[in-house]
N, C-alpha and C positions, 0 to 999 in steps of 0.2 A: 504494500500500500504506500504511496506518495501522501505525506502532506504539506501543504502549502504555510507555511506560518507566517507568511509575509503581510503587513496594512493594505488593504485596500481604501487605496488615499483619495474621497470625492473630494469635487473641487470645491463643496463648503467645509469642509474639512481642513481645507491647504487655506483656504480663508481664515477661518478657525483659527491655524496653528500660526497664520502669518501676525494677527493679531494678537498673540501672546506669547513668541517665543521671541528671545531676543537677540538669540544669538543669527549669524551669517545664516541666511535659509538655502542659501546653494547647500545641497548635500545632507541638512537636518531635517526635512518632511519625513515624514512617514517611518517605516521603515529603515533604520540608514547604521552605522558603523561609524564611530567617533576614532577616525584613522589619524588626526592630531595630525603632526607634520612626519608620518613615517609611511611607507607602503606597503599593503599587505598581500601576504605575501603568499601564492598563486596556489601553497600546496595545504592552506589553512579554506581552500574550498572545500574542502572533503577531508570531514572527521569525525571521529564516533560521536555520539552525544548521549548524556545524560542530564534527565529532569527533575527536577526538586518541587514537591507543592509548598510555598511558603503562604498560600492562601489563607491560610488561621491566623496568619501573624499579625493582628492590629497598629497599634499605636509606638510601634518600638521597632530598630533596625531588625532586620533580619539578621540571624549570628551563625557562626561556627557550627553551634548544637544545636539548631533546626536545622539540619542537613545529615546525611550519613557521607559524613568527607570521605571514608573508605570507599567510595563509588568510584572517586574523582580521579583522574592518573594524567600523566605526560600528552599533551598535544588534542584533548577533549575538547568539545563545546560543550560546556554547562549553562543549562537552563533552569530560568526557575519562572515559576506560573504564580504569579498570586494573584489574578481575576480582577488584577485594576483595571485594565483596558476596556473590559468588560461593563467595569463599573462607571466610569467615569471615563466618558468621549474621549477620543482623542482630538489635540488640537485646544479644548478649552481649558482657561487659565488655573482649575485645580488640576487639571491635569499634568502642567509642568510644575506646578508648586510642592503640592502634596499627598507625591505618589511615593511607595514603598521606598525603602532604601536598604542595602547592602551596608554591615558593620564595617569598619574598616580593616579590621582582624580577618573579617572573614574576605574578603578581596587579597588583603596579604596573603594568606593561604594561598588563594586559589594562585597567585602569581609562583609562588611556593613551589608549587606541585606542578608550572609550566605547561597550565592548559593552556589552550590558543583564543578561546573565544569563552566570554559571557555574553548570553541571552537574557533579556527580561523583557517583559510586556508592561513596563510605563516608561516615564522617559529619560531616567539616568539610574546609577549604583549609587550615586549620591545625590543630593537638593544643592540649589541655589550655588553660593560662591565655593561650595566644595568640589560642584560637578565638573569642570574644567582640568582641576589640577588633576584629580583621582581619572577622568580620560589621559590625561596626560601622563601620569604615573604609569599607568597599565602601559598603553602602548607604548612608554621608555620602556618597557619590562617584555616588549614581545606579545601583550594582551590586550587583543580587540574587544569593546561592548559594541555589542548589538542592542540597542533600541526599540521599543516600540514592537514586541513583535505579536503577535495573534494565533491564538486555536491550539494555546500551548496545553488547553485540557483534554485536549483527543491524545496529548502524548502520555499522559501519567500513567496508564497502564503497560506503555510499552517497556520491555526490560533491554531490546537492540533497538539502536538508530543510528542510523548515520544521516550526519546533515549539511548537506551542499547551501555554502553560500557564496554567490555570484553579484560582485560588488561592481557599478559603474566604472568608467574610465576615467574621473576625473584627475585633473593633477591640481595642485598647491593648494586642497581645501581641507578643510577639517575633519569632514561629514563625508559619508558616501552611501547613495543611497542605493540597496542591495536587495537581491529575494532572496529567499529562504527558503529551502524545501528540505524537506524531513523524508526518508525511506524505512520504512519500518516491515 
């Protein structure tokens, strides 16, 4: 089975998002890969992947011990679902403000253990003026966040996947905006 995990971005949506995001919109609609100023790199299209539900997890970062790190290994895309996207459009302004977040412990980790790719379905590992540096941290370190991604609850049951991501051409931008697909 194929799945698609990529935003399908209407164009009130990209209206939406043009009016609350602030950062460069070349590259940050929808979908996209906070590639900072590094290139990524052709064989991080195809990699195993594993998904984490952090869906329970309310009012507080997500940590180390809501996960089973023991999943986690060398050149992975990890995923994690927690039903924001879901819940809250994307594009509007609780949307970039007050979506889930990643501990910082637990990103150290994950750079740790040299997987290649974070997945999540809102719109950073971190809020506000942390979001920038902590993209920028990762990909010093070899690790791309994928953004914004979708239909990451069809994946929770699966124990294999492998998941192709196929990222635009652009050059000297931040953002790259990418599809996703999932093979399970």
């Amino acid at each position: 089975m194929v799945i698609d995990i990529t935003l399908n971005v209407t164009p009130e949506m990209m209206n939406a998002a043009s009016n609350n995001l602030k950062l460069s919109l070349v590259g940050h609609i929808g979908t996209h890969f906070d590639v900072m100023d590094k290139e990524f790199p052709l064989e991080y299209t195809k990699r195993k992947g594993v998904i984490f539900d952090v869906s329970n997890i309310g009012d507080r970062d997500i940590l180390i011990s809501d996960i089973e790190l023991n999943k986690v290994s060398k050149d992975m895309f990890v995923l994690f679902y927690s039903g924001f996207i879901e819940k809250d459009e994307y594009g509007t302004k609780n949307y970039f403000l007050n979506h889930p977040q990643l501990s910082n412990e637990l990103i150290y980790e994950l750079i740790n253990r040299e997987v290649s790719l974070i997945g999540i379905d809102f719109a950073g590992v971190r809020r506000g003026n942390e979001h920038t540096p902590m993209d920028q941290y990762c990909a010093d370190n070899g690790v791309f966040i994928i953004e914004n991604l979708c239909n990451l609850d069809k994946l929770l049951e699966c124990e294999n996947m492998m998941v192709n991501t196929y990222p635009m051409r652009f050059a000297e931008v931040t953002g790259l905006p990418c599809r996703v697909i999932v093979e399970v």
